[in-house]
C-alpha beads as a LAMMPS data file, in Angstrom:
LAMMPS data file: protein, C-alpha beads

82 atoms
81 bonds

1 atom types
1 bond types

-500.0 500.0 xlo xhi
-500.0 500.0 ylo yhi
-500.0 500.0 zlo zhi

Masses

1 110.0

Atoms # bond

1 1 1 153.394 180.252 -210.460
2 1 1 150.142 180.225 -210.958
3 1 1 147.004 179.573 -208.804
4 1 1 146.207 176.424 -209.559
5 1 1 149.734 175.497 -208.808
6 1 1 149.657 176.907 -205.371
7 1 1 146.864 175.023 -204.974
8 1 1 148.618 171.826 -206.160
9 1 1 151.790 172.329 -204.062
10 1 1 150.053 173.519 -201.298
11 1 1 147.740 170.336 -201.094
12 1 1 150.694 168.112 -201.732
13 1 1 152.926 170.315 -199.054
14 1 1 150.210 169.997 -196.120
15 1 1 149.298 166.865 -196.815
16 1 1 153.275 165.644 -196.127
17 1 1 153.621 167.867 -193.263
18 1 1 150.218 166.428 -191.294
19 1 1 151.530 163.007 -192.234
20 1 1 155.136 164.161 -190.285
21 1 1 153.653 166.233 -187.748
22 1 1 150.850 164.255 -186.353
23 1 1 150.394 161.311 -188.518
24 1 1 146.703 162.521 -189.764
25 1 1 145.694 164.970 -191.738
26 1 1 143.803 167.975 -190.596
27 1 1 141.083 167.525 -193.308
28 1 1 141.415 168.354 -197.176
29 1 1 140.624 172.567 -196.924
30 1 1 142.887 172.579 -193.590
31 1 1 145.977 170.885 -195.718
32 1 1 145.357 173.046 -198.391
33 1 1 145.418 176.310 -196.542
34 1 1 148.311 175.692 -194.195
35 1 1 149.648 174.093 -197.134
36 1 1 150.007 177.218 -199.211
37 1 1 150.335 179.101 -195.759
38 1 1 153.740 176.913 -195.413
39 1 1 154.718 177.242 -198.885
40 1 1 154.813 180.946 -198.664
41 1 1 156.580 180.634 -195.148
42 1 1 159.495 178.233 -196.351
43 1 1 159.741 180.249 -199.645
44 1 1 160.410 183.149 -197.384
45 1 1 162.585 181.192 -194.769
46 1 1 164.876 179.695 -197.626
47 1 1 165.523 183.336 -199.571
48 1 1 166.315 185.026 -195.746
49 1 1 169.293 182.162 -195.536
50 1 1 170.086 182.479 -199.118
51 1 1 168.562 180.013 -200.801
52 1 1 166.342 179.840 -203.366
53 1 1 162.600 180.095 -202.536
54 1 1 159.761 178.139 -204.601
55 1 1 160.258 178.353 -208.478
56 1 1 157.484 176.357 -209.478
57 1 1 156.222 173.097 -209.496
58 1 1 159.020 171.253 -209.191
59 1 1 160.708 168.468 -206.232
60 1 1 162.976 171.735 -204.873
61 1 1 159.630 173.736 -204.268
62 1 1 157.939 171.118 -202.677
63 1 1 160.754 170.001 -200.207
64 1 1 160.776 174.155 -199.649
65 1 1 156.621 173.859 -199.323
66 1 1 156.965 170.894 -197.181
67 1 1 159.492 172.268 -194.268
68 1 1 157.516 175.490 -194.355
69 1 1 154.244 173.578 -193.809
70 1 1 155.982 171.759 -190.969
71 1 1 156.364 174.845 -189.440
72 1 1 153.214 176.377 -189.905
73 1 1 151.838 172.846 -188.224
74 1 1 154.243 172.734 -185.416
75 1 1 152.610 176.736 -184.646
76 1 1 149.120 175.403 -185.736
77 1 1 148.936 172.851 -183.356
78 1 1 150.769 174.787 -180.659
79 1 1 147.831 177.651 -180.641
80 1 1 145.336 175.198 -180.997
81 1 1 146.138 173.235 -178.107
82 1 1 146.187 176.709 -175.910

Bonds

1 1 1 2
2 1 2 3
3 1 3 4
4 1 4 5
5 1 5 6
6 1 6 7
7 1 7 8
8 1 8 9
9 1 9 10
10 1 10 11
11 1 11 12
12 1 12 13
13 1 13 14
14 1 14 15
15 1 15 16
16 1 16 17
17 1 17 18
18 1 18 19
19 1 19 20
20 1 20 21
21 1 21 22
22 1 22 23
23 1 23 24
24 1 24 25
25 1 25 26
26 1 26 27
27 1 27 28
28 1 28 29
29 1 29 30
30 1 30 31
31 1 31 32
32 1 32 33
33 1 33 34
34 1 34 35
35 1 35 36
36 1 36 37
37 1 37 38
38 1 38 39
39 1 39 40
40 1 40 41
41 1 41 42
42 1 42 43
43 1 43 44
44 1 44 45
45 1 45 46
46 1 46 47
47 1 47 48
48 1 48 49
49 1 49 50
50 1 50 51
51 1 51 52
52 1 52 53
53 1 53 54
54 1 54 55
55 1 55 56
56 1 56 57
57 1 57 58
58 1 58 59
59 1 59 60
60 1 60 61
61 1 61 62
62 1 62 63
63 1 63 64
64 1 64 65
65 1 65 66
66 1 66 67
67 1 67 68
68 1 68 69
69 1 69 70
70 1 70 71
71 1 71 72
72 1 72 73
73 1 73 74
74 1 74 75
75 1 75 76
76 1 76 77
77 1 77 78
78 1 78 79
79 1 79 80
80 1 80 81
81 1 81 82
């Protein structure tokens, strides 16, 4: 995938995870960068179980992007609240 697609999913990703996780969005860069941070997470996540990790832009990536982003929030917020 390219850059500018990681950029796309990423944005997309971290903006649906802030929206679950704490109902606001930590800012545009913030999204972006945990966004890609959680694509790259639940990419990694989903080929350690078996499944298949993010093959582009595509609903299956995203829904991979978005449940890694959840977890990079769910850490996020836990060492930022420390």
């Amino acid at each position: 995938m390219s850059f500018l697609g990681w950029i796309v999913l990423g944005l997309i990703a971290g903006f649906i995870g802030s929206k679950i996780v704490n109902k606001r969005g930590e800012g545009l860069i913030v999204d972006i960068l945990l966004g890609v941070v959680g694509a790259v997470v639940g990419g990694w996540l989903f080929s350690v179980f078996g499944a298949s990790h993010v093959t582009g832009l595509n609903l299956y990536s995203l829904l991979v992007a978005v449940i890694g982003s959840i977890i990079v929030l769910v850490v996020y917020h836990a060492i930022r609240r420390v």
